[in-house]
Structure formats: C-alpha cells, structure tokens
N, C-alpha and C positions, 0 to 999 in steps of 0.2 A: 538259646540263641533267639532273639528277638527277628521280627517278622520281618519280611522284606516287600519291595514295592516289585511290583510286574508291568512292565506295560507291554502291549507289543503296537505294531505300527506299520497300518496299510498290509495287513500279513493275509497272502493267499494262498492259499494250499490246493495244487491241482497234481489230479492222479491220471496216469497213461497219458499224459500231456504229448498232442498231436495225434493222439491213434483215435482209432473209433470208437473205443473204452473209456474216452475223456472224458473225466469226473471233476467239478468244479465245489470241493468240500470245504474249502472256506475262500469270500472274497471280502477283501478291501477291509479285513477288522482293523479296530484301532479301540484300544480297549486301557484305560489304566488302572491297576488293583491296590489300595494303599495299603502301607506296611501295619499288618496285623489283622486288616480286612476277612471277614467270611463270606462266602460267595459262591453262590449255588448256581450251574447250570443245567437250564429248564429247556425242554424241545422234542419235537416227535423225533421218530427214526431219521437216520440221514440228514437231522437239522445239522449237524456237524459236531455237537460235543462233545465225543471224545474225540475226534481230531483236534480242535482246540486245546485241550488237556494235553495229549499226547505234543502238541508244536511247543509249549510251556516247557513241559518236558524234557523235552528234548528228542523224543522217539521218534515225532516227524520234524522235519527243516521244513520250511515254507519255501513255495516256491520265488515268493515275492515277500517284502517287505521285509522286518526286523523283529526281533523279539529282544527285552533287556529284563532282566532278574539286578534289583538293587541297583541300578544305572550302570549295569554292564551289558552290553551287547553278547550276545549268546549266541544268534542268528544261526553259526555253523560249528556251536561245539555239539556232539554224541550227549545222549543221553547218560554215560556214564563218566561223562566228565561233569556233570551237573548235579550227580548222584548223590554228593556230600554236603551240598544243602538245599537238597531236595528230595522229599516222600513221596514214594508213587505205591498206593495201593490198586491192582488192576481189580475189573470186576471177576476176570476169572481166577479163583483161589489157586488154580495150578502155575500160576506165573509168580513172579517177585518171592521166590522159595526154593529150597532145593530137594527135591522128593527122598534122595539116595543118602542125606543127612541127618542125624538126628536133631530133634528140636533145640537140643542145647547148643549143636554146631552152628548151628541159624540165626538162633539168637546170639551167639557169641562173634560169629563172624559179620553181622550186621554192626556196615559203620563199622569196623575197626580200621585203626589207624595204620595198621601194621600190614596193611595189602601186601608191603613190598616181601616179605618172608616168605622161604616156602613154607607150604603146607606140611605135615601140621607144625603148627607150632604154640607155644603155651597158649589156652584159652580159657578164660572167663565170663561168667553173665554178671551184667553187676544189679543191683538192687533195683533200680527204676527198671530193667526190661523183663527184671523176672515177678515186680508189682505189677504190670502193663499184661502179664498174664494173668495174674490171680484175678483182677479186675474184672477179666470178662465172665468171670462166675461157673468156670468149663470144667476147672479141675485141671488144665495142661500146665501148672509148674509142676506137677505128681508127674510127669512121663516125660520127663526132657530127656530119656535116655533110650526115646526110640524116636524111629528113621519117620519122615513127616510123610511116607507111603502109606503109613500103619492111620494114620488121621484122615476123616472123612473131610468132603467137599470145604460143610461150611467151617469142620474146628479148624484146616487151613486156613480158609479165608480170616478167622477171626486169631489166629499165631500172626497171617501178616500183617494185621493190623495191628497187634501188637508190639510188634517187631521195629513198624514203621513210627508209629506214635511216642516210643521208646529212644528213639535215636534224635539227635538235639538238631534238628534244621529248621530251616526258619520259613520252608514255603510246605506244605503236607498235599498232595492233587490224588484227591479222591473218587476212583472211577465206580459208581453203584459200589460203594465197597460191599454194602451189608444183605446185597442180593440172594448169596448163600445161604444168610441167617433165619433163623426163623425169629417170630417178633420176638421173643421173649429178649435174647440175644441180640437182637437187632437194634432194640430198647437202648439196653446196656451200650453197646457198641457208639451208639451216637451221642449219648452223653458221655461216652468218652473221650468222644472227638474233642467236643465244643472245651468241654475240662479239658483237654491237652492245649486248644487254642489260645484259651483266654488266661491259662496260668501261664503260658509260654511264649505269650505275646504273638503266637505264629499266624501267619498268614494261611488261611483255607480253602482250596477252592474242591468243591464237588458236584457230581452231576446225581442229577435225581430225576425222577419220575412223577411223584406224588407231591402235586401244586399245593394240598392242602397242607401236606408234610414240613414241607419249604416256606410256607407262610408263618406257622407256628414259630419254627426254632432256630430262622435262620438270620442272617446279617443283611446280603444282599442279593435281588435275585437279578439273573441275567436270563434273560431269553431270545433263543436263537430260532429261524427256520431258513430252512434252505440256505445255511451258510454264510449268511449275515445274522446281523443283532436287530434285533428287535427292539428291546428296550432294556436297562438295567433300573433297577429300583429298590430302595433303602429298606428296609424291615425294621422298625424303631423296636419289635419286641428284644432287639439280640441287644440293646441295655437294660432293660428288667432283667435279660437271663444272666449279664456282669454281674448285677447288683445283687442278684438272688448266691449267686457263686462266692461273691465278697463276702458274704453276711456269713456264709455257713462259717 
C-alpha cells in the first residue's frame, strides 16, 4: 500500500478539561505530513509527542480541531477503526500483543481479513511476516509455537515490530519503538524501518530522543514543547539513504 497524507488542523488535546487536573497536552497544531514522508518527533518530557501519535492514531480524539489520514476526516473514529491502515508500535513491548498466544497465533491473526469468524479458525503466516522475523537476527521464526509470555521485554518488543512492519499499511507511528533493544538490535530494527518505508512507499512517523540519532537517518524532523510546534525541518540525508537502498 503506498503512503498516505496526514494532516490535522487547529487539533487540541486537553485532559481533566474544567477540573483542577487541567492538562493542556496539545494546542492549536496544524501540521501536514505528505504521502510517504518520514518524520521524526523530537521534544522533552510532557512536550506532547506521544499524544500527537496517539490523536493520529486514533487512541486520543482531540478535543478541538480535526485530524484527516488521505483526505478523510477521522476526527471521531476509535483507534481500531483505523487499525487497517494503520501501524502502531507502542514503546511498551507489553501492548499491541497478546501474552496468552503463541507467536504464530500473533502473527497469523495480525491484519487478518477474516476478523468477522470465530475463533479459531484456519490460520496461516505468510512469507513476508515470517522474513520480518528472521530479519531482526533473534532466532524467533524457530519458536513460533510458544505463548509471547515465554518472550522477554525486548524479543516482544522486537515480534511487534515485526508484526507491524509485516502488515501492508500505508501510514506505520512509531512510539520509541526500540527502547527495549539493546544497540545491537536496535541497529537492525531501524534499518528495518526505513527498508520497510522506502520499498513500501509508506508514510513514517516516530518519536525519539537522540537529536544526533534523528539528524543522521532521518527524513524530517518536527519539534514540539509544551504542546505546540516549534519547528519542522527537512534532513536532505534521507535521499542519499533512497539512493544507497536503490543501488543495493
């Protein structure tokens, strides 16, 4: 599936709205992300980035303004009405998983068409979700016949990414995916990303930490505090890393 456009517009996100607890986690964005875009968000604690992610999402509605995925209006659909062409890796590896499943049931019922059946019913992994694990160099297509409780923090975190990377949508919102990872893994994991984005035309957005990290390897950076934008800014390296991808 080829990338899609985001924009959202005037979108503000306030929590305990009217009580004394009133949290003002995003104001007045207005933000537009073109189809196949990579795009990094950059910000201390509390600047608002994964609320942003999450209003994309769909996990928060805004309490003002609109959000559109491909010039559709989204503003009040669920998160998992969204969920079919849309990748959500959370930073904590215990979310977007199912602990009491085995890894093959994970991967096989991720994205399937066939929600509306019960359970069980015939399941398969097909070729690209069970490369999207050999990839991350762990060894988990060898145990896809145990339950993802049996799997530490970060091989979860690095099955959901596999999981997610593996499934054909065209927008992937990446919360510190690779937090879990240790570098070695971590390495891997993000040039897996970018190879998923740029052979699959998909649109990327992620949040990170390390400015230096985000200057290297990435597309575009956006930076938030205190719940507006600050600036967004182009990275001309993420056409060397096309071209370098092309050539291999």
């Amino acid at each position: 599936m080829a990338g899609v456009s985001v924009k959202l517009r005037a979108v503000t996100v306030v929590f305990n709205k009217g009580t004394p607890n009133e949290i003002v986690a995003l104001k007045n964005i207005n933000l537009d992300i073109a189809p196949g875009e990579i795009l990094v968000l950059l910000g201390g604690n509390g600047s608002g980035k994964s609320t942003l992610l999450k209003v994309i999402a769909g996990v928060i509605k805004p309490t003002e303004g609109s959000v559109f995925i491909d010039g559709e209006d989204v503003s009040n659909q669920n998160d998992y009405q969204r969920a079919r062409g849309v990748s959500f890796v959370h930073q904590d590896p215990l979310l977007g998983t199912c602990p009491n499943l085995t890894l093959f049931e994970n991967m096989a019922l991720s994205g399937n068409k066939k929600w509306w059946l019960p359970f069980p019913y015939g399941l398969s992994v097909d070729k690209d979700k069970t490369h999207a694990l050999e990839k991350t160099g762990l060894g988990l297509e060898e145990r896809m016949a145990l339950p993802l409780s049996n799997f530490s923090g970060g091989q979860r975190q690095a099955i959901a990414i596999g999981i997610e990377f593996s499934n054909d949508a065209g927008l992937a919102l990446l919360d510190e995916f690779t937090s879990s990872l240790d570098e070695t893994t971590s390495g891997k994991v993000f040039g897996l990303s970018f190879e998923y984005a740029f052979k699959n035309g998909a649109t990327l957005i992620m949040i990170m930490h390390d400015l230096n990290q985000a200057v290297k390897i990435q597309g575009s950076i956006l930076t938030l505090a205190d719940g507006t934008i600050v600036n967004k800014v182009k990275n001309q390296i993420r056409n060397q890393f096309q071209k370098n991808l092309n050539s291999d």
